[in-house]
N, C-alpha and C positions, 0 to 999 in steps of 0.2 A: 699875764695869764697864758697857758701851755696850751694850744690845740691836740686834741687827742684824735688822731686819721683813725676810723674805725675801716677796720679792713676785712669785707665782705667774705662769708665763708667759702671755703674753694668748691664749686662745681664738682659733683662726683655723677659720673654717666652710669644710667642704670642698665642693669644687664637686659634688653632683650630675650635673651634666648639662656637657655641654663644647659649646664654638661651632659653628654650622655650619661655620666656617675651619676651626677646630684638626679638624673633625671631617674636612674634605676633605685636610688634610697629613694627617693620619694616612694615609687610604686611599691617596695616594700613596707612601708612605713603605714599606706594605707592599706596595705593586704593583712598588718601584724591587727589594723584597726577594725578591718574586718572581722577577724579571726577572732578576736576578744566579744567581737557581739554577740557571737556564734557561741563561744566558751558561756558568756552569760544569761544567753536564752539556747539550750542545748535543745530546745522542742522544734529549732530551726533545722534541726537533722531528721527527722523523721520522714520527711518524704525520701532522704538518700539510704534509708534502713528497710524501709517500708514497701518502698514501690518496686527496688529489684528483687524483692521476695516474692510478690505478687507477681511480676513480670516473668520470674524466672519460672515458679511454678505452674503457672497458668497456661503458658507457652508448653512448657513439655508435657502436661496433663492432658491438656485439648487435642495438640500436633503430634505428639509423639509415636502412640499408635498409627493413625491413620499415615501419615507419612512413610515411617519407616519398619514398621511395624513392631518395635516396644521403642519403649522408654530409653535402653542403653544405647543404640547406635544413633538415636536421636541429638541425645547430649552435646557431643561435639562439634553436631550441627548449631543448636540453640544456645547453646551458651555464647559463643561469641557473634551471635545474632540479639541475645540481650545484653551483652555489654555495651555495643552501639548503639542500640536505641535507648538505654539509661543515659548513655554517654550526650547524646543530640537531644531526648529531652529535657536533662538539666542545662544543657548549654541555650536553649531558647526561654527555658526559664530565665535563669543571667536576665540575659536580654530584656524582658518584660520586668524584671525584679529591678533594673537599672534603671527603664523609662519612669518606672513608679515614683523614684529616690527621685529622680531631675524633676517630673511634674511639680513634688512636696516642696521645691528647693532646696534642697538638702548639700547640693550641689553648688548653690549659688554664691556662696562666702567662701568657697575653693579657689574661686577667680580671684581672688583680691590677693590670695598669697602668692609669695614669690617662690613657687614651684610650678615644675613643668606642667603643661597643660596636659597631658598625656595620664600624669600619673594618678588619678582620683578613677578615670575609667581600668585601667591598668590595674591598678593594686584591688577593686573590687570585683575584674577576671581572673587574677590571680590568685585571690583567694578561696575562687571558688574549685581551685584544682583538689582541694583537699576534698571537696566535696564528691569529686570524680573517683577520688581514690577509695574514699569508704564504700561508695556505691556498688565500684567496681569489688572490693572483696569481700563485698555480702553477695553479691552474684557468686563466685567463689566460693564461699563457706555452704549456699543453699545445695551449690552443684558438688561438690565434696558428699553433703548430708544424702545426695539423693543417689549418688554412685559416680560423681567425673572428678578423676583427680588427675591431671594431668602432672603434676611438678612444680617445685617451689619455684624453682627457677623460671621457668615459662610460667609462670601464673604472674611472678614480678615484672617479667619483662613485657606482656600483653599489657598490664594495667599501667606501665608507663606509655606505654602506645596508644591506649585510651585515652587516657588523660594528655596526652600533645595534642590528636584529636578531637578530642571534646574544648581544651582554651582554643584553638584555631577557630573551629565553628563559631563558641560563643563571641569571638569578635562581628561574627560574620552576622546571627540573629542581635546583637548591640546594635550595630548598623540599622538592619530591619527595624526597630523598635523603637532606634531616636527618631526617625525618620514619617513613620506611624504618626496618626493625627491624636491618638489617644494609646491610653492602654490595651483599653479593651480591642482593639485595631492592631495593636502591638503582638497578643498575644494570637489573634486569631490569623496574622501573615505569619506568626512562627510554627503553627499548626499546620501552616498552608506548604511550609516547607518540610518540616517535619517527618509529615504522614508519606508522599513519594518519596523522599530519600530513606526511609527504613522498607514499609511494606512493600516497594517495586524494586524491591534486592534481594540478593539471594540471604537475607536474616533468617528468613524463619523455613522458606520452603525452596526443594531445588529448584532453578530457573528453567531446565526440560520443561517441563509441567506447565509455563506460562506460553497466555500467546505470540506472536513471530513479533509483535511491534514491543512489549512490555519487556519480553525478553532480553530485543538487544538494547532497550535502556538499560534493566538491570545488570545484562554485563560489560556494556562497553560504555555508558554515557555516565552512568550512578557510582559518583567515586565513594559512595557507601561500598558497597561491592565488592572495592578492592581491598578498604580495610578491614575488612570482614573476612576476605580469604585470610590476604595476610597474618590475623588474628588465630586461624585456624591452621594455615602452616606454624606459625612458632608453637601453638598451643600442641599441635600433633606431632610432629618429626621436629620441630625444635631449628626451623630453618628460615632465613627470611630470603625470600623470593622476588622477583619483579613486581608481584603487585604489592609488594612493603614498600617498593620504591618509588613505584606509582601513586599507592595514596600518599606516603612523605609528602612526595613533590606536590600534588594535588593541595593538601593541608595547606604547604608553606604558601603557596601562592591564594590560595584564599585568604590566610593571615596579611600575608602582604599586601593586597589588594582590600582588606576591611579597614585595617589599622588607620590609615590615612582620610577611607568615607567615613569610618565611625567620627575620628576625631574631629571633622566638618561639620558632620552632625551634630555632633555635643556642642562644637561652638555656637552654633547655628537656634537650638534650643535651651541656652544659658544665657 
């Protein structure tokens, strides 16, 4: 009779860690899955059509007079004073819209696949750029309807300046929000940041006009401020300035420095 040696299958070591590639398809993959919920409940755009209409016209109706004395030299002021605060209110939306997904578990059976951990938070900031971008050109379309047309050109290139802006921050209220003992807690620290970085800036009204301590938060400490100018240099003379560089750099380093607490966090509440 023949002995049959059964010979054990070989050892295959499992990856640790996945590519920066595989890590970037991932985060597309759930941004494309985002994007498809959105295409199937369309009613989830209605805060991005809706509130910079409200925003935009509210703002130049109420301010406009009193401020500068009509409506037209106002414009150039408010409008890219409400592109930043559509842009920071939806990015702490994000934020709370994400701790809600991780409370429900939704999040939870993400873990078990062999994809980077990065990408489920990642691909559902990412796809909320789209969100940024409708926002931003119904601010556009209202300030067109109502007399500010600046150019095609500088209308495109502020609303991608928004939108780098607005995905930096929402890393930054992500953070905030895993972090938060609840939602309700989630959304109320994003309010908490929210309200000084837009009204202790120069958004809506000149900074003259404020006291000596508000003042120089808004123009030397509040890097709202600076993308706000910047906003209004390319939208006006079509140039970008030092404080375009200021907030860049300002942005990147809050990306950089969230990116790494978010992901602690999410592992931390998964």
């Amino acid at each position: 009779m023949r002995n049959t040696a059964i010979i054990p299958a070989q050892e295959r070591d499992l990856k640790k860690r996945v590519s920066f590639d595989t890590a970037i398809e991932n985060t597309f993959t759930f941004a494309y899955r985002t994007l498809l919920k959105t295409v199937h409940n369309p009613e989830s755009l209605l805060d991005v059509t809706l509130m910079p209409i409200l925003f935009t016209l509210m703002f130049t109706y109420l301010f406009g007079g009193a401020i500068l004395g009509n409506i037209a030299n106002y414009l150039p002021i408010i409008i890219p004073g409400v592109l930043i605060q559509t842009c920071i209110t939806f990015s702490g939306n994000a934020g709370t819209q994400l701790r809600e997904d991780i409370d429900k578990s939704i999040f939870n059976r993400f873990k078990s696949m062999p994809i980077a951990r990065i990408s489920p938070l990642a691909g559902v900031l990412t796809a909320d750029l789209l969100r940024y971008a409708i926002a931003c050109a119904v601010v556009f379309i209202v300030g067109a309807i109502i007399g500010y047309r600046p150019g095609f050109l500088k209308v495109i290139a502020s609303i991608e300046f928004m939108m780098f802006v607005g995905w930096c921050l929402s890393w930054l209220f992500a953070f905030v929000a895993l972090t938060a003992k609840s939602v309700s807690s989630a959304s109320m620290y994003a309010m908490l940041i929210m309200f000084p970085l837009t009204f202790l800036s120069n958004a809506f009204v000149p900074t003259e006009t404020m006291p000596k301590v508000v003042r120089y938060f808004a123009e030397h400490i509040n890097p709202v401020s600076k993308a706000i100018t910047a906003v209004r240099e390319i939208l006006g003379n079509g140039t970008i300035g030092t404080d375009f560089w200021i907030a860049l750099i300002g942005t990147l380093a809050i990306l950089i420095v969230s990116i790494p607490l978010t992901l602690w966090a999410y592992n931390r509440n998964t």
